[in-house]
Backbone as XML, in Angstrom:
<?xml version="1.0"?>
<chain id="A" units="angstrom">
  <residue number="1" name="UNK">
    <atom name="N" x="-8.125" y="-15.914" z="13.300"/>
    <atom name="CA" x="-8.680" y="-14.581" z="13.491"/>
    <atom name="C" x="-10.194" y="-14.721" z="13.587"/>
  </residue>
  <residue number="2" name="UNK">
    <atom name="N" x="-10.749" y="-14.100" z="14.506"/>
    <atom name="CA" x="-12.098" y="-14.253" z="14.560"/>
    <atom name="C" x="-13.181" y="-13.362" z="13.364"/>
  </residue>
  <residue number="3" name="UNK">
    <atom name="N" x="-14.013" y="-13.477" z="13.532"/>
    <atom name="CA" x="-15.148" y="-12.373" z="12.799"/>
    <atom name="C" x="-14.938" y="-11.475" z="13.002"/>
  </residue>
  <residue number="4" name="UNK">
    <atom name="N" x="-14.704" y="-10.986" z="14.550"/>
    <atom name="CA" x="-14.911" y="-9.335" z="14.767"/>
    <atom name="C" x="-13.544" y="-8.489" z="14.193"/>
  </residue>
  <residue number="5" name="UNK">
    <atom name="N" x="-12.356" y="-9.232" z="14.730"/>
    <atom name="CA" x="-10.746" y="-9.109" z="14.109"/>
    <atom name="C" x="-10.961" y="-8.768" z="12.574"/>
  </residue>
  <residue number="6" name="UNK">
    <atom name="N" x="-11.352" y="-9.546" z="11.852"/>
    <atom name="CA" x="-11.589" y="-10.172" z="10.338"/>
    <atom name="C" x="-12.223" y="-8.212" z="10.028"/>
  </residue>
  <residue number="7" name="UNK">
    <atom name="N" x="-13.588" y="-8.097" z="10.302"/>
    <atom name="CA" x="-14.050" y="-7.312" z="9.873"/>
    <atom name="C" x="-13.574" y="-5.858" z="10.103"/>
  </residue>
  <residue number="8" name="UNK">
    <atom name="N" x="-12.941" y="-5.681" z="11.296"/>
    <atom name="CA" x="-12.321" y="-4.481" z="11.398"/>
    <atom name="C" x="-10.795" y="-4.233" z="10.814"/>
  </residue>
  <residue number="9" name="UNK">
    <atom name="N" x="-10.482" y="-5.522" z="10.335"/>
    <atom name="CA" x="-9.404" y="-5.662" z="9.195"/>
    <atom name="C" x="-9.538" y="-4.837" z="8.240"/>
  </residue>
  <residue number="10" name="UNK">
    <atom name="N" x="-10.341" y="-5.319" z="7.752"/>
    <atom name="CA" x="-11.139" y="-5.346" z="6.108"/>
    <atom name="C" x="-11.767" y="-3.574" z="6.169"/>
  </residue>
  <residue number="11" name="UNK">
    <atom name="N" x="-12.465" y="-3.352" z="7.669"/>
    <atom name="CA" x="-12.929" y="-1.912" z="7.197"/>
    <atom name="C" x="-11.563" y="-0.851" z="7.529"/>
  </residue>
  <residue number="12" name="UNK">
    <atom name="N" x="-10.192" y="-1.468" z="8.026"/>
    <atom name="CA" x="-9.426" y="-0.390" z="8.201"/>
    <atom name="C" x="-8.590" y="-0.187" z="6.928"/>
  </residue>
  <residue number="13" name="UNK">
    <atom name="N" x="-8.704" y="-1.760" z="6.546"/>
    <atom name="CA" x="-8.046" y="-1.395" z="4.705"/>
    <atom name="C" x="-8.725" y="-0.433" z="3.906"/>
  </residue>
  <residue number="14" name="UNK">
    <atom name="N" x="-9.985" y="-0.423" z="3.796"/>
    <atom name="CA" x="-11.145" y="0.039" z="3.099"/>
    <atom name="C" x="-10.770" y="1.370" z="3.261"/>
  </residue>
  <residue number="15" name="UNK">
    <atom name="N" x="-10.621" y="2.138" z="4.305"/>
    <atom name="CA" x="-10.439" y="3.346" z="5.248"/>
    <atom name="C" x="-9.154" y="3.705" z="4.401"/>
  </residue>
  <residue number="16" name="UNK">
    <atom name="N" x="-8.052" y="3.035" z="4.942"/>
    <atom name="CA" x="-6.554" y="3.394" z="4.026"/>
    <atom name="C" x="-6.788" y="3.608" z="2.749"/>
  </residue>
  <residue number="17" name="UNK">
    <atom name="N" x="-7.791" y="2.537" z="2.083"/>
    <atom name="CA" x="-7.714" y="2.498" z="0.612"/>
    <atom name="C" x="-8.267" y="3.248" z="0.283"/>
  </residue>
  <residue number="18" name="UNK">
    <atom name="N" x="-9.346" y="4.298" z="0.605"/>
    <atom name="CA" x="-10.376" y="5.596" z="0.572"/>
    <atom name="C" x="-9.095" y="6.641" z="0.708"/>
  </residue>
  <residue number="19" name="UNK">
    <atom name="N" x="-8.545" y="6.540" z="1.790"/>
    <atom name="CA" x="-7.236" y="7.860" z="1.983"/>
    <atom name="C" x="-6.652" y="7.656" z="0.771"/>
  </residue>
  <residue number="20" name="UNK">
    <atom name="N" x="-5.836" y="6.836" z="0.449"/>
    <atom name="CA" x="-5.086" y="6.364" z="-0.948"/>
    <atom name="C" x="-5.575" y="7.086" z="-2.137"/>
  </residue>
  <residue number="21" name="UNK">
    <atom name="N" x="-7.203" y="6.740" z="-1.920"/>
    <atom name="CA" x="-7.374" y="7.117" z="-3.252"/>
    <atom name="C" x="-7.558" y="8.926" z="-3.078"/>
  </residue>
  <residue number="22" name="UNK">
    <atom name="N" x="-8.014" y="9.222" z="-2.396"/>
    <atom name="CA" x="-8.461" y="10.649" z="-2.355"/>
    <atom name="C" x="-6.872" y="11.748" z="-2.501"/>
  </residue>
  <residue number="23" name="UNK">
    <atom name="N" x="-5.596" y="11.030" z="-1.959"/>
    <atom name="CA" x="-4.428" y="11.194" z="-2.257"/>
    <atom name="C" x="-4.253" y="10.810" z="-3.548"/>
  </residue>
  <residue number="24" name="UNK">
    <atom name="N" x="-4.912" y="9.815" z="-4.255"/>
    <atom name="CA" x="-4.167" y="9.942" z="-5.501"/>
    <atom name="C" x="-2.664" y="9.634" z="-5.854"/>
  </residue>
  <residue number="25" name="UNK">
    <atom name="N" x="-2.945" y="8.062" z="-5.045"/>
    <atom name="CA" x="-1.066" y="7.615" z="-5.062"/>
    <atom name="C" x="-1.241" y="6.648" z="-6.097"/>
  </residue>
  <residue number="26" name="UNK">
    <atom name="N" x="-2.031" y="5.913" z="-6.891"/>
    <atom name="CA" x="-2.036" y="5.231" z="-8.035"/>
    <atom name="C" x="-1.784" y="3.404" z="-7.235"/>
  </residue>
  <residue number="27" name="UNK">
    <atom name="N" x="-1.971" y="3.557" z="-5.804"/>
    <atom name="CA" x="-1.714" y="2.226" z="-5.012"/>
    <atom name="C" x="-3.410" y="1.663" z="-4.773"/>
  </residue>
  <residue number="28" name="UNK">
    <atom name="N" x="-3.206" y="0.457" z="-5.961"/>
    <atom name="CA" x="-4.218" y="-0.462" z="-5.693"/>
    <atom name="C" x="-4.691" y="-0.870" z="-3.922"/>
  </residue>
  <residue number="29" name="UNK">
    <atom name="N" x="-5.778" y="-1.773" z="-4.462"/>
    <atom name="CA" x="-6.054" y="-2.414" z="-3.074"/>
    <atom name="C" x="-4.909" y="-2.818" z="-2.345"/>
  </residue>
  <residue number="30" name="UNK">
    <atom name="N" x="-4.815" y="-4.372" z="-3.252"/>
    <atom name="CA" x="-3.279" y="-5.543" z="-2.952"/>
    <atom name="C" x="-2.449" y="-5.094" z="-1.900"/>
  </residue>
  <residue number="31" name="UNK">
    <atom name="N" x="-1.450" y="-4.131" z="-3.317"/>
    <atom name="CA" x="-0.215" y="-3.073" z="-2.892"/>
    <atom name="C" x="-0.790" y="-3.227" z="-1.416"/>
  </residue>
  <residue number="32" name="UNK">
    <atom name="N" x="-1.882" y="-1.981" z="-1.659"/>
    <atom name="CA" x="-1.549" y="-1.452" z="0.087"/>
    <atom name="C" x="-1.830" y="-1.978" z="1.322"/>
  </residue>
  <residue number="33" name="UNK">
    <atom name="N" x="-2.409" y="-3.458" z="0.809"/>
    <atom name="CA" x="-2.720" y="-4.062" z="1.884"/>
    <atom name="C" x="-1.131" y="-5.259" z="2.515"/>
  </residue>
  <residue number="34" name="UNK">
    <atom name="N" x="-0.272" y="-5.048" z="1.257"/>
    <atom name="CA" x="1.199" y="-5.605" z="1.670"/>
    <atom name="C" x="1.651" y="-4.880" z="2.080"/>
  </residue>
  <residue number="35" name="UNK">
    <atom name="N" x="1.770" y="-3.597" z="1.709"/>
    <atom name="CA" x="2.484" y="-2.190" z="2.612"/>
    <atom name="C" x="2.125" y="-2.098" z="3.573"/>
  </residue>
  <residue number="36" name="UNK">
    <atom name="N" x="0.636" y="-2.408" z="4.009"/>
    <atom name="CA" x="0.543" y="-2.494" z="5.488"/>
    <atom name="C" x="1.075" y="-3.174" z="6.567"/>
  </residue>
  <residue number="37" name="UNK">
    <atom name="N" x="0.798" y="-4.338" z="5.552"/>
    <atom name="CA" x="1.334" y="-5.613" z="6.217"/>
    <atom name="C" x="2.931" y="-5.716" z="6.747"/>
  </residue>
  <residue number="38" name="UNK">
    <atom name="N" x="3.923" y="-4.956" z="6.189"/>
    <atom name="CA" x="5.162" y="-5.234" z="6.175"/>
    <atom name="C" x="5.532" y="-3.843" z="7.359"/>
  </residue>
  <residue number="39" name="UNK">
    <atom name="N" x="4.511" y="-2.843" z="7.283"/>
    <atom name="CA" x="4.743" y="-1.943" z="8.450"/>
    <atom name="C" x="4.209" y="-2.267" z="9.810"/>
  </residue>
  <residue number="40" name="UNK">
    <atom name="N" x="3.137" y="-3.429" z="9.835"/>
    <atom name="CA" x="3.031" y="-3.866" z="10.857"/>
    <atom name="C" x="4.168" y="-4.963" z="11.421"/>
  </residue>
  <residue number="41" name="UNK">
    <atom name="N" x="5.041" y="-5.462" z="10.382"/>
    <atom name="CA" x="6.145" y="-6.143" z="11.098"/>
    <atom name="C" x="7.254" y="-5.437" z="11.436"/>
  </residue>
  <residue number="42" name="UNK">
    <atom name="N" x="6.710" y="-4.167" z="11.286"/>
    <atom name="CA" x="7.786" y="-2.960" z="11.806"/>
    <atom name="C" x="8.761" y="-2.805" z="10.554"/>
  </residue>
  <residue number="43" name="UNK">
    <atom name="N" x="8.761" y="-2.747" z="9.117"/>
    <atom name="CA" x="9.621" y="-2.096" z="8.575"/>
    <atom name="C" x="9.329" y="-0.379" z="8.695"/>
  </residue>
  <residue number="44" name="UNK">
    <atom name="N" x="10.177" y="0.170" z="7.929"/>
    <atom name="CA" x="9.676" y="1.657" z="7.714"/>
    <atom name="C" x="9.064" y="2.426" z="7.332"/>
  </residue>
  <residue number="45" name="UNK">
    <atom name="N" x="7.703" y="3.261" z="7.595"/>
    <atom name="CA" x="6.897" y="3.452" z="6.572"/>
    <atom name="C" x="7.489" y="4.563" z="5.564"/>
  </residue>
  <residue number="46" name="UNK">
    <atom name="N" x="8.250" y="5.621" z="5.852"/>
    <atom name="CA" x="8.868" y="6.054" z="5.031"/>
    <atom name="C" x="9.917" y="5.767" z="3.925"/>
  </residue>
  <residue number="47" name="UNK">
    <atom name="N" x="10.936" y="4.109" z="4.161"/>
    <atom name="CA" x="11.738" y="3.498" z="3.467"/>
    <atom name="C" x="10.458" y="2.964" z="2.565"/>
  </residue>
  <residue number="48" name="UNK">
    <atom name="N" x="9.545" y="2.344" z="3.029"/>
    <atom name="CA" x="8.411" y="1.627" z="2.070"/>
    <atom name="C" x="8.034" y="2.693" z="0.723"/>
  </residue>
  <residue number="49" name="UNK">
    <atom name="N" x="7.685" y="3.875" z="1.511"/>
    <atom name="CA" x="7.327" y="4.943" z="0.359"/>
    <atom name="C" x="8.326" y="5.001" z="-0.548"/>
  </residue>
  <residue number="50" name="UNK">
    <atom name="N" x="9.940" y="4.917" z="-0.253"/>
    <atom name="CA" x="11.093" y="5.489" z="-1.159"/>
    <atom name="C" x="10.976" y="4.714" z="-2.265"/>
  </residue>
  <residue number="51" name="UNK">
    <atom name="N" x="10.984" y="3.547" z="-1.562"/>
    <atom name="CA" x="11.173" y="1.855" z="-2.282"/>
    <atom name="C" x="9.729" y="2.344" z="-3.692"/>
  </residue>
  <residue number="52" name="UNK">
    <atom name="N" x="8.579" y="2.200" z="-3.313"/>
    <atom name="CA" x="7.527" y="2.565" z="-4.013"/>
    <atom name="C" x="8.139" y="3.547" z="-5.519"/>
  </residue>
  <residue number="53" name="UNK">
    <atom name="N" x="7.943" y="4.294" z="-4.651"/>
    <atom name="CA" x="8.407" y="5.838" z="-5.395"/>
    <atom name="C" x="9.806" y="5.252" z="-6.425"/>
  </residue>
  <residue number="54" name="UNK">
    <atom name="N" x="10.573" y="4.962" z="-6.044"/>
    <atom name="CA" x="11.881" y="4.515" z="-7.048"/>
    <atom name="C" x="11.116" y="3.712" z="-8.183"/>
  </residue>
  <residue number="55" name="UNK">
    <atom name="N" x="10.434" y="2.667" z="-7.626"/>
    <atom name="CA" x="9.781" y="1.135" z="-8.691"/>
    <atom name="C" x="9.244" y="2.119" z="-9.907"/>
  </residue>
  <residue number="56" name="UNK">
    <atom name="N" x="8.258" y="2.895" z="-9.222"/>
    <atom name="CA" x="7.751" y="3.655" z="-9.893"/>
    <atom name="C" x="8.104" y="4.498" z="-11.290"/>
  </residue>
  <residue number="57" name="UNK">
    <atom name="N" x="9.514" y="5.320" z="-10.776"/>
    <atom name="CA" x="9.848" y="5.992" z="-11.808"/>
    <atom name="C" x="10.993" y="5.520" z="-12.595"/>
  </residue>
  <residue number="58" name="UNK">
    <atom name="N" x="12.454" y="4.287" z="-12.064"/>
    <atom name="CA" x="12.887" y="3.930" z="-12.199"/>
    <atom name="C" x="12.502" y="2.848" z="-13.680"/>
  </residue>
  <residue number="59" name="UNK">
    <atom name="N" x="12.621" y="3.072" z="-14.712"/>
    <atom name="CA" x="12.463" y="2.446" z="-16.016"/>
    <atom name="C" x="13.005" y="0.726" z="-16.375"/>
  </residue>
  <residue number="60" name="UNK">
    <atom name="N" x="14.204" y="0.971" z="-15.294"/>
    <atom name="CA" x="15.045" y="-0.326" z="-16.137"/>
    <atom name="C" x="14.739" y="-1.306" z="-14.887"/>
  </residue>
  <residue number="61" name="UNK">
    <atom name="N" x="13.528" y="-1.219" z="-14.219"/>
    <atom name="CA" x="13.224" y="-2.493" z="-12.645"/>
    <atom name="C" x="11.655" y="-2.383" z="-13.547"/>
  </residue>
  <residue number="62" name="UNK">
    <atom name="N" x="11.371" y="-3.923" z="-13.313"/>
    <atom name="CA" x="10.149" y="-4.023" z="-14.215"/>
    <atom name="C" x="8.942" y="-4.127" z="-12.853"/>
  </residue>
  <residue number="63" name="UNK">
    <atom name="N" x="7.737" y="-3.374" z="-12.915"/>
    <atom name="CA" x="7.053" y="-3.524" z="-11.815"/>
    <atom name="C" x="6.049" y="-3.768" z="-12.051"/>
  </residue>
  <residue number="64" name="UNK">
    <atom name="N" x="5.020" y="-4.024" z="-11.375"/>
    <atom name="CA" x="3.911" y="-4.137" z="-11.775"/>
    <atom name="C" x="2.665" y="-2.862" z="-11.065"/>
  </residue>
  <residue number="65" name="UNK">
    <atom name="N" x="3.825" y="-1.620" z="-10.251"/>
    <atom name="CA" x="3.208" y="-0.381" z="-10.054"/>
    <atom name="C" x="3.039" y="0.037" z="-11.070"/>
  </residue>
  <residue number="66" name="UNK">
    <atom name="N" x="1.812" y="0.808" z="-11.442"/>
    <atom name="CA" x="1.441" y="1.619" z="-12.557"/>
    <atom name="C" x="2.480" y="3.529" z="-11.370"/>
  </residue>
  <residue number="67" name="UNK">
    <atom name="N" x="3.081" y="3.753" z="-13.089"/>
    <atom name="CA" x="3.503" y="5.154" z="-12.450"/>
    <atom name="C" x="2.569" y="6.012" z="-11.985"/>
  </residue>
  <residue number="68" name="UNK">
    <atom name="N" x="2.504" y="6.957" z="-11.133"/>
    <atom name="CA" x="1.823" y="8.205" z="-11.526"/>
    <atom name="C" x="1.252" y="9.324" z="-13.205"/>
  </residue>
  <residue number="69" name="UNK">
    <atom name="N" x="-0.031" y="9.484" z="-13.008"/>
    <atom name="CA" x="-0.819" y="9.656" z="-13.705"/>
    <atom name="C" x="0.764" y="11.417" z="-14.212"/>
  </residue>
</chain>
């Protein structure tokens, strides 16, 4: 990947991760930079959210999502 690739990477995560937070989904950097990652290999972005959302509230799957506040 070059420099220019590299940096407009990094500022579109930055961008997501600003939306994220101003939403108030409790999704670190990391997280959402694998969630991205796995919707750019074309999974679902809505199955991704379910998946999330279950880890989340689901007690007896050990995660390392912090729940909602």
């Amino acid at each position: 990947m070059d420099s220019e690739a590299a940096r407009t990477a990094r500022d579109s995560l930055e961008l997501a991760f600003q939306m994220s937070n101003i939403l108030d989904t409790g999704v670190d950097r990391h997280t959402l930079s694998v969630l991205i990652a796995l919707c750019d290999l074309g999974l679902n972005p809505e199955a991704l959210a379910a998946v999330v959302k279950e880890l989340r509230t689901d007690p007896s799957l050990p995660s390392t999502i912090p729940p909602d506040s």
